[in-house]
N, C-alpha and C positions, 0 to 999 in steps of 0.2 A: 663403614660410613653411612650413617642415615640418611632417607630418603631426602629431606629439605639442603643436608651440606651436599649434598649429590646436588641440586638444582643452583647451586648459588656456588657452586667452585667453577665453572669456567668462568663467570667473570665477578670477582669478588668485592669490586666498587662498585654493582648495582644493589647490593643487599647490604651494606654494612649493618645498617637500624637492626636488622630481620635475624644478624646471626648472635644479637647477642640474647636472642630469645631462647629459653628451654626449647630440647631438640622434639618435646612433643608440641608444646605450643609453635613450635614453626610448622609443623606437619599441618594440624589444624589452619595457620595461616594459609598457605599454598592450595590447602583444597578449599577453603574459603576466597579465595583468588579465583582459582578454577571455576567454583559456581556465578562466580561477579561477571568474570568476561562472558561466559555462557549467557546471563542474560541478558549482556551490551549486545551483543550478537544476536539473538533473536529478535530485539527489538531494532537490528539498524534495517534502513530500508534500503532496497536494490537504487543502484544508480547506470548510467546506459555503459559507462568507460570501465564496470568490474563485475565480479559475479560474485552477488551475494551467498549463494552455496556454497561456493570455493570458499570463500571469507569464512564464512559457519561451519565448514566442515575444518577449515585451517583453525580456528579457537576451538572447536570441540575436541580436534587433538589435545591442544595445548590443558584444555581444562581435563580433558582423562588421565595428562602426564602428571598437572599438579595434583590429582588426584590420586597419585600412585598405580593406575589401571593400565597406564598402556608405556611403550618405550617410548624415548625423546622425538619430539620432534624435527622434521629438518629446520635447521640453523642454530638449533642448541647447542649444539656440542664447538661452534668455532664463537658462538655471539652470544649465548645466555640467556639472559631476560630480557638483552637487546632486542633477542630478536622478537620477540611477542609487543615488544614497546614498539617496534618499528614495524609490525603488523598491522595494529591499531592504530595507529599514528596514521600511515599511508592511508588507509579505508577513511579514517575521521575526513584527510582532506579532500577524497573524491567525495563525500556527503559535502561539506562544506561548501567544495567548489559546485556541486550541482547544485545548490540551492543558490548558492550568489546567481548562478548564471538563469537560473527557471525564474527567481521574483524578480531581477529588473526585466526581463522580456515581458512579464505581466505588469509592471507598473508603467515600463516604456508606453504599452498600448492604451492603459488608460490616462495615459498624459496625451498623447496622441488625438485621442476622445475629447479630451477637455480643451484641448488646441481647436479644434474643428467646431465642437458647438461654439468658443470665443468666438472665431472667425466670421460665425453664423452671426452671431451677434453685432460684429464690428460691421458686417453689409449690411444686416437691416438699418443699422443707426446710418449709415449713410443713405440709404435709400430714403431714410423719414426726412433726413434734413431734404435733400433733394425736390420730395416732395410739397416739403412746410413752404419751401421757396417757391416754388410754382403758385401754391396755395396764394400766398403776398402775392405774386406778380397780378393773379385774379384778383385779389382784392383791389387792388391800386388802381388793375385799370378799368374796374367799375366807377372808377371816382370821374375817370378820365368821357370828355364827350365825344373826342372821337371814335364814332361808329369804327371805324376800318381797323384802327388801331387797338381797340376792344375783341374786336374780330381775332386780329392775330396772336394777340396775349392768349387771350382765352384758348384757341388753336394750338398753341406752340406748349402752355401747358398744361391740357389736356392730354395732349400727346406724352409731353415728360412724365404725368401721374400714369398714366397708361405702361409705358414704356418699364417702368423703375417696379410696378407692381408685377406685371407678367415678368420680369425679371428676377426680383424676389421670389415669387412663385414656381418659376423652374429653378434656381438655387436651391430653394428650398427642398425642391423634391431631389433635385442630387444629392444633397448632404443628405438628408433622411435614409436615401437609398443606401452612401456610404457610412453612414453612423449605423444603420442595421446590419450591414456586411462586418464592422468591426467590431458591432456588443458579439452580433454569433460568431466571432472569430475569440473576443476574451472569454466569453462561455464556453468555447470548446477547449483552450488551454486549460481555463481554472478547470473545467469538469475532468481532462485528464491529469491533471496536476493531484486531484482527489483520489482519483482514480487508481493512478501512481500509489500513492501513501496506503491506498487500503489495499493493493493486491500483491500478492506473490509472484515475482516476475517469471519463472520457472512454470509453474503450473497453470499458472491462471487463474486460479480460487482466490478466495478474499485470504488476507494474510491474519495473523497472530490479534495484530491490533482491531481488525474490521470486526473479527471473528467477537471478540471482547462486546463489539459495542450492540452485535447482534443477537448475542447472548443475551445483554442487560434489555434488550428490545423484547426477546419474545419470553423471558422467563415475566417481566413487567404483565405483557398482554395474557399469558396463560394463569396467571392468580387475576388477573381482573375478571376473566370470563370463565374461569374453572375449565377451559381444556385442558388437554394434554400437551405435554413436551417433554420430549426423550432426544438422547442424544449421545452421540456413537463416538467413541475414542477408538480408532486404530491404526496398527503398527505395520510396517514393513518387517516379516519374519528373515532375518540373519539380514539383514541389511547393508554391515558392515562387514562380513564375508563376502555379500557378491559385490562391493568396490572395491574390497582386495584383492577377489578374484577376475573381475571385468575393467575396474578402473573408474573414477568418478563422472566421469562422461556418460558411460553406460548406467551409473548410477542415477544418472540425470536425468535420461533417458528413461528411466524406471516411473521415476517420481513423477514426471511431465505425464508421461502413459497414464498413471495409477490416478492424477489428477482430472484427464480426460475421462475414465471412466467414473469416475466420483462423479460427474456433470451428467451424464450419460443415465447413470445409475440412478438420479435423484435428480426428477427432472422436474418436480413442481414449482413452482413459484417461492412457496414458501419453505422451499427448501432450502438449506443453505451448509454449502461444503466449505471448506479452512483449512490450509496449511498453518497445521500449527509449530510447526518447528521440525527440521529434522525431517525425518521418515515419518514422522506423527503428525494424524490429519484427524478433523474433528467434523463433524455431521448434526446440526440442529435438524429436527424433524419436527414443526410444531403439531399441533393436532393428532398425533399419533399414539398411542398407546404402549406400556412396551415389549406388549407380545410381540405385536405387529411391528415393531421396531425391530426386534430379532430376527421375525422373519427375512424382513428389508434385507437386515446385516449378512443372514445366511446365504440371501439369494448374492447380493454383492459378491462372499468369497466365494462361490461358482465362477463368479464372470473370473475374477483375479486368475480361479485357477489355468482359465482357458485362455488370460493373456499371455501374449507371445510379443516378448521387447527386443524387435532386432537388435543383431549384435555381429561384428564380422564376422565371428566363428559360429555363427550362428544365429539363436533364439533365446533370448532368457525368460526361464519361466520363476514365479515367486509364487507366495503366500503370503497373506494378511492375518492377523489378528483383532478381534472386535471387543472392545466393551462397551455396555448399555444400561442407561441410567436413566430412569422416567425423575422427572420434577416432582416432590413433594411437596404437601401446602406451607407456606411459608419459608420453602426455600431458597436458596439465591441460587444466581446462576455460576461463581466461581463453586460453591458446595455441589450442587448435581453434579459438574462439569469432573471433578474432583474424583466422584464416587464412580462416573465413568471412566475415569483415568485406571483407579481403582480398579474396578473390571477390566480393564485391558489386561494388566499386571497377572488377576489371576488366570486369562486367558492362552498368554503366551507361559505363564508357570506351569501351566498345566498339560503340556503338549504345544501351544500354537498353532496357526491355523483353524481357528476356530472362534467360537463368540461364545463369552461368560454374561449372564445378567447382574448386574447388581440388584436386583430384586429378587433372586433366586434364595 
């Protein structure tokens, strides 16, 4: 039985369309499958009610099975294709319902905002009528000759324009106070709302997406002013031996670690570290050269070697792999980024634990 009737015999009403294709053309289908989810997956972003690793490392199975690479996944074999439709399905609706529930809290607040300067507005206009009226009452009773009674008009509002203005005046300064208590309170949602969408909940680093737009930022600035920028692709060495050997917890555990010293490691400003999918994390270095990029890299897989990732039975120790690619003139930044990818590939080909240049 071939690999594609092998994936579509437990359940035979999810594929009908797919079996009546040539048995190579379904092969090709299934690992074109496999790469589709793989990139839905890199791009979904963490939500607080799941874990997006788990998620990613649960389709990256599934995409190595349609791949032919690795054994079934759990629920294949009782559910099928159901169970990867029912994978993605569940995950779509925690994204879904986290957004419903993140943008009316933010749109509540600015309704809120816009309730409150009204409100500001509906006391002033009372306060003016208030006043217009007292204004008349002085008018009128200048008209009037009695003294006494000009006395007390004038007195009485005098007092009312007094009264209505210091009144406005402290209003005003409470709602100022409270209208800056709730812009810095939707600044601080929308700033972690951003915040959220650009980082890797796991690590800490900017995620896939941020990583994208810091690339197109510094490859932009380094052809405008002819500096340098280099930038580092590397790997967690056997990575998917120690989760099958420690479990994905401790895999977690690895990456969060390896993440913290990326920060550690590269601590300038303009430095900028990325989870870019996976065990695979990315390093912009602007201004840097790519000797001196190597070196960086070299000195990093020292630290790696001397981390120690608690583990109940002990300590895990790893190995990274580095590729390094300097920017060329008029190149983009998916091409360098690419050609560091690039170098990574020959660096773990070649042994692992080590750093290839592509300049070399």
């Amino acid at each position: 039985m071939g690999f594609f009737s092998h994936l579509l015999s437990p359940r035979s009403d999810d594929s009908d369309d797919l079996k009546q294709l040539p048995e190579a053309d379904q092969g090709d289908s299934a690992q074109v499958l496999g790469e589709l989810i793989k990139i839905y997956a890199q791009e979904a972003f963490a939500v607080p009610t799941h874990s997006l690793d788990k998620f990613r490392q649960q389709v990256n199975s599934w995409s190595a099975f349609l791949g032919g690479e690795a054994e079934a996944p759990a629920g294949f074999e009782s559910e099928g294709l159901a169970a990867l439709k029912g994978l993605f399905e569940n995950y779509r609706k925690k994204e879904t319902r986290y957004v419903q529930e993140t943008i009316p809290n933010i749109k509540n607040g600015f309704l809120e905002l816009i309730q409150r300067v009204k409100g500001c507005l509906d006391a002033d206009a009372q306060d003016d009528q208030e006043i217009a009226e007292a204004a008349e009452s002085i008018s009128q009773a200048l008209q009037n000759e009695d003294q006494e009674q000009l006395r007390e008009t004038i007195t009485a509002s005098v007092k009312t324009i007094t009264d209505r203005l210091a009144n406005r005046q402290a209003r005003n300064q409470e709602q100022l106070e409270n209208l800056a208590q709730q812009v810095k309170e939707l600044r601080t949602e929308l700033s972690q709302a951003k915040e959220e969408s650009n980082t890797d909940a796991l690590t800490g680093l900017a995620n896939r997406r941020a990583l994208e737009k810091h690339l197109e930022h510094d490859v932009m600035v380094a052809h405008l002013t002819g500096e340098p920028l280099s930038v580092l692709m590397l790997d967690v060495d056997h990575f998917k031996k120690l989760n099958d050997t420690y479990g994905h917890a401790a895999g977690d555990r690895v990456l969060a670690a390896l993440g913290d010293l990326l920060i550690k490691s590269f601590p300038r400003k303009t430095d900028r570290a990325a989870r870019y999918g996976g065990e695979e994390f990315t390093v912009l270095l602007p201004n840097v050269e790519a000797d001196q990029a190597e070196k960086l890299a070299e000195r990093f897989l020292e630290k790696v070697r001397d981390l120690l990732v608690p583990h109940a039975e002990g300590s895990i120790r790893l190995t990274c792999s580095v590729g390094v690619a300097a920017l060329k003139p008029s190149e983009s930044g998916p091409e360098v980024r690419e050609r560091a990818d690039a170098a990574l590939y020959q660096a773990k080909y070649g042994g692992r634990d080590q750093v290839y240049s592509a300049e070399e």
